[in-house]
mmCIF file of the C-alpha atoms, coordinates in Angstrom:
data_MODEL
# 
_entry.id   MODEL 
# 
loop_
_atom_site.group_PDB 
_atom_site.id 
_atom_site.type_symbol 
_atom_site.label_atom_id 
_atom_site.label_alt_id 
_atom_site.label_comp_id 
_atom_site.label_asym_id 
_atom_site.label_entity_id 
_atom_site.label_seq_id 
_atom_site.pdbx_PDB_ins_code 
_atom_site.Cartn_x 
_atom_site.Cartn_y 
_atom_site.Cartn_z 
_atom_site.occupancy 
_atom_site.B_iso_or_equiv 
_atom_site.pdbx_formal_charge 
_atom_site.auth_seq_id 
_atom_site.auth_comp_id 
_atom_site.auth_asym_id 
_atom_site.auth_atom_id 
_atom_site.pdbx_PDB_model_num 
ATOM 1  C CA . UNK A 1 1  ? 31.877  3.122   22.115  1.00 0.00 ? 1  UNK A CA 1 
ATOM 2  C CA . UNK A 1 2  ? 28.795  3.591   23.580  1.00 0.00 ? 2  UNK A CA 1 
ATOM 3  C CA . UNK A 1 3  ? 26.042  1.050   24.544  1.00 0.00 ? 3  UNK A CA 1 
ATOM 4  C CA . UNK A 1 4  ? 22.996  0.251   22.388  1.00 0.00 ? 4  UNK A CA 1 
ATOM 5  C CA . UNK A 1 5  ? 20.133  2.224   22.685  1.00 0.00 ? 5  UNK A CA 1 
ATOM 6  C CA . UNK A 1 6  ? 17.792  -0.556  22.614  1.00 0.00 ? 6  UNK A CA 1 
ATOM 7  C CA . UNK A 1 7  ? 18.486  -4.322  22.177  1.00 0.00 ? 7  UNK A CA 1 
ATOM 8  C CA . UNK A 1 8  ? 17.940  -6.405  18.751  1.00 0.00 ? 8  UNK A CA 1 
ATOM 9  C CA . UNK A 1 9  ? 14.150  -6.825  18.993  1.00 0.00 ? 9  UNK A CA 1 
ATOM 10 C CA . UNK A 1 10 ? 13.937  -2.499  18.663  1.00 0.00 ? 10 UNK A CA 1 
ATOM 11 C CA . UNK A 1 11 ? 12.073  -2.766  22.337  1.00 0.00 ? 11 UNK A CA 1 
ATOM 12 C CA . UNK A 1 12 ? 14.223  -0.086  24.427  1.00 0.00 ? 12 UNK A CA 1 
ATOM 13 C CA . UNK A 1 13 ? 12.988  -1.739  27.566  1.00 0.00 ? 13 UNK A CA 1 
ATOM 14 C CA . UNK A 1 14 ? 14.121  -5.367  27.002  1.00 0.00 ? 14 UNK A CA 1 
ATOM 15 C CA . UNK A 1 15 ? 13.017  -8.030  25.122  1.00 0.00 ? 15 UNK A CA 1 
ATOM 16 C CA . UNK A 1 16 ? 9.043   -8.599  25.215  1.00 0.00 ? 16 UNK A CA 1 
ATOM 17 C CA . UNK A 1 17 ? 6.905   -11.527 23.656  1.00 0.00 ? 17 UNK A CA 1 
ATOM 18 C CA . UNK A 1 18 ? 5.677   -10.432 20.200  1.00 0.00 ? 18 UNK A CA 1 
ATOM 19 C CA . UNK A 1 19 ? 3.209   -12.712 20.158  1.00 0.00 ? 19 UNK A CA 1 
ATOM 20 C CA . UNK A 1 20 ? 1.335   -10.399 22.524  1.00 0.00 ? 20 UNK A CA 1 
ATOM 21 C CA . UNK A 1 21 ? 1.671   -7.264  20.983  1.00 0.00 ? 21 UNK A CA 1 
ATOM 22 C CA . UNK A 1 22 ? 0.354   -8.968  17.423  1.00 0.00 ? 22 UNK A CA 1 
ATOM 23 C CA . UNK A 1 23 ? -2.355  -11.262 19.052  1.00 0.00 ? 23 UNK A CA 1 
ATOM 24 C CA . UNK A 1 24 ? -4.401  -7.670  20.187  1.00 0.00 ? 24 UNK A CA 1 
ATOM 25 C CA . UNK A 1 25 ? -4.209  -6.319  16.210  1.00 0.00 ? 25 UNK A CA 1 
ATOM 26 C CA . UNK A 1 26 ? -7.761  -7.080  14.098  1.00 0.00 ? 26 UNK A CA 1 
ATOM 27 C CA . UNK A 1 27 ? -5.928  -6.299  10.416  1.00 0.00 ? 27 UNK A CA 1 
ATOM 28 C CA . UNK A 1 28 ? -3.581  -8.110  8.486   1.00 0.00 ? 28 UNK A CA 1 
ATOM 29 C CA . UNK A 1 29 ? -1.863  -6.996  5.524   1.00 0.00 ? 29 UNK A CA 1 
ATOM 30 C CA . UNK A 1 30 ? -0.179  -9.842  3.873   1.00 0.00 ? 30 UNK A CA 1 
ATOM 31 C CA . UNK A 1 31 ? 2.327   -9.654  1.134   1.00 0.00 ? 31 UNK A CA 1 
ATOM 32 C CA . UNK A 1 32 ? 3.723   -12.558 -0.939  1.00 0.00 ? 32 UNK A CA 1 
ATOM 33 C CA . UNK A 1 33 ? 5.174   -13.576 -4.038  1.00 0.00 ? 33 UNK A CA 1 
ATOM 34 C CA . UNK A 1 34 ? 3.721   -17.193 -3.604  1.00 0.00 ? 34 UNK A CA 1 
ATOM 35 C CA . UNK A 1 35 ? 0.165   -18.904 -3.400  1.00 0.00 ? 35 UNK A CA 1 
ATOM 36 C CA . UNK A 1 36 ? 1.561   -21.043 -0.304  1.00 0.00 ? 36 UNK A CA 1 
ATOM 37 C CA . UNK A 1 37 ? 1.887   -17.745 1.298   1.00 0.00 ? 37 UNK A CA 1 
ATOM 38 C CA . UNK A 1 38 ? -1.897  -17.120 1.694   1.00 0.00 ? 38 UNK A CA 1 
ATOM 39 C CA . UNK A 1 39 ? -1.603  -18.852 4.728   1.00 0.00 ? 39 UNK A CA 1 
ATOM 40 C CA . UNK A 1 40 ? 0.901   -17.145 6.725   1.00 0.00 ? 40 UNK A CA 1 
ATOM 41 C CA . UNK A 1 41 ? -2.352  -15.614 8.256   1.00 0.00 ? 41 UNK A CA 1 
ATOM 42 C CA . UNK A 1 42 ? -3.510  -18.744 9.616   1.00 0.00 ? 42 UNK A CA 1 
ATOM 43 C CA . UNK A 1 43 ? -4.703  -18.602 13.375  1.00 0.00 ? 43 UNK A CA 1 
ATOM 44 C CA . UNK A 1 44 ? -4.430  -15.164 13.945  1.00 0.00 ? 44 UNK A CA 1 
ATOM 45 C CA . UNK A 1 45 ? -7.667  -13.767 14.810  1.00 0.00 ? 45 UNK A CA 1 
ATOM 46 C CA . UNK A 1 46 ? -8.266  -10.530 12.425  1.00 0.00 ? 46 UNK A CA 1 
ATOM 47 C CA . UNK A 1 47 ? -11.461 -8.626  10.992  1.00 0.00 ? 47 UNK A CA 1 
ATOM 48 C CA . UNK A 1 48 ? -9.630  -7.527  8.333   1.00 0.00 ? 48 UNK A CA 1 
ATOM 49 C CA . UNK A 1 49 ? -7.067  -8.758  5.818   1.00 0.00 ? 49 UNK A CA 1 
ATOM 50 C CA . UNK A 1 50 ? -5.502  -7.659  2.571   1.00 0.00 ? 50 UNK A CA 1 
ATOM 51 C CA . UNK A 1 51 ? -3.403  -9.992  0.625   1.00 0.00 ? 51 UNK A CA 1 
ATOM 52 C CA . UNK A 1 52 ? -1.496  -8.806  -2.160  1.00 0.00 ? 52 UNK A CA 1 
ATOM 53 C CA . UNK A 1 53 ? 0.188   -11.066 -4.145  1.00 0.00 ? 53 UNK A CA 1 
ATOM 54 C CA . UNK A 1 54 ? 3.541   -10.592 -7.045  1.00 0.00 ? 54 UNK A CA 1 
ATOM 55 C CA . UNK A 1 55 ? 3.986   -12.299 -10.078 1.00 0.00 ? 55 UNK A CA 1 
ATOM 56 C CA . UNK A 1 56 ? 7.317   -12.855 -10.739 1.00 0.00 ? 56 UNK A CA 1 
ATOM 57 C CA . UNK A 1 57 ? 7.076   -13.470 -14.652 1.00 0.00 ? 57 UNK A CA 1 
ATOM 58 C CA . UNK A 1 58 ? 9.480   -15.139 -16.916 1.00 0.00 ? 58 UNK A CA 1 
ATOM 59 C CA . UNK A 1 59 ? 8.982   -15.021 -20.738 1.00 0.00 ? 59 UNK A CA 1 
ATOM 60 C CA . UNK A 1 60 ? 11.110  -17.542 -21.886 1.00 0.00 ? 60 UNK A CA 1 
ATOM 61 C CA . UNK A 1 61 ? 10.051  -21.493 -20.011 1.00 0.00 ? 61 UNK A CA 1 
ATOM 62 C CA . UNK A 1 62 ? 13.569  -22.299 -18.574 1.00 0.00 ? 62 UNK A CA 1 
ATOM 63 C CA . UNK A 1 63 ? 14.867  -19.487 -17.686 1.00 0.00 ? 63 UNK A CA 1 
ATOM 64 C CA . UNK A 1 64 ? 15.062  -17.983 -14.294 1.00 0.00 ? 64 UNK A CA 1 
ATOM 65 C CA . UNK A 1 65 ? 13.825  -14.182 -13.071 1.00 0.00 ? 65 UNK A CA 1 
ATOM 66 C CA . UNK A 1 66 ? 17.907  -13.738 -12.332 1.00 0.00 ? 66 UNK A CA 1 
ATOM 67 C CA . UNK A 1 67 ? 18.517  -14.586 -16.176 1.00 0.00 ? 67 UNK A CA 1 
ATOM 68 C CA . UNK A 1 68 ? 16.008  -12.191 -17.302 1.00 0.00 ? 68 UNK A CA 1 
ATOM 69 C CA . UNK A 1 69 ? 16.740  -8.799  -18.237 1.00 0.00 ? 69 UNK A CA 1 
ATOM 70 C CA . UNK A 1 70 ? 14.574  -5.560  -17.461 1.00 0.00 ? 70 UNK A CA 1 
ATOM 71 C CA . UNK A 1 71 ? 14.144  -3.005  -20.604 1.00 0.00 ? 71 UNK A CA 1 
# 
């Protein structure tokens, strides 16, 4: 069996800090299904940012979005 290509980061020339590749970046696109998430953003330094947020709705109180059923 051959060796990897590149090791478990995806970076074919070793490890590297991702900190520093994100820390250069001025946009932010931030995806979450909770309002808590809104600040996964927090101290990064960006121009730009689009949050998008999913509601995960349940009709019947009780009930979780496993129990439900999709028509």
């Amino acid at each position: 069996m051959a060796a990897p290509v590149h090791d478990s980061l995806g970076d074919p020339n070793g490890s590297i800090d991702d900190y520093s590749l994100v820390k250069k970046r001025t946009n932010v696109l931030l995806l979450g299904d909770h309002i808590g998430d809104l600040g996964m953003s927090d101290g990064l330094n960006y121009e730009n940012r689009i949050a998008a947020g999913f509601l995960i709705y349940v009709e019947n109180v009780g009930t979780t979005p496993a129990d439900t059923e999709i028509d």
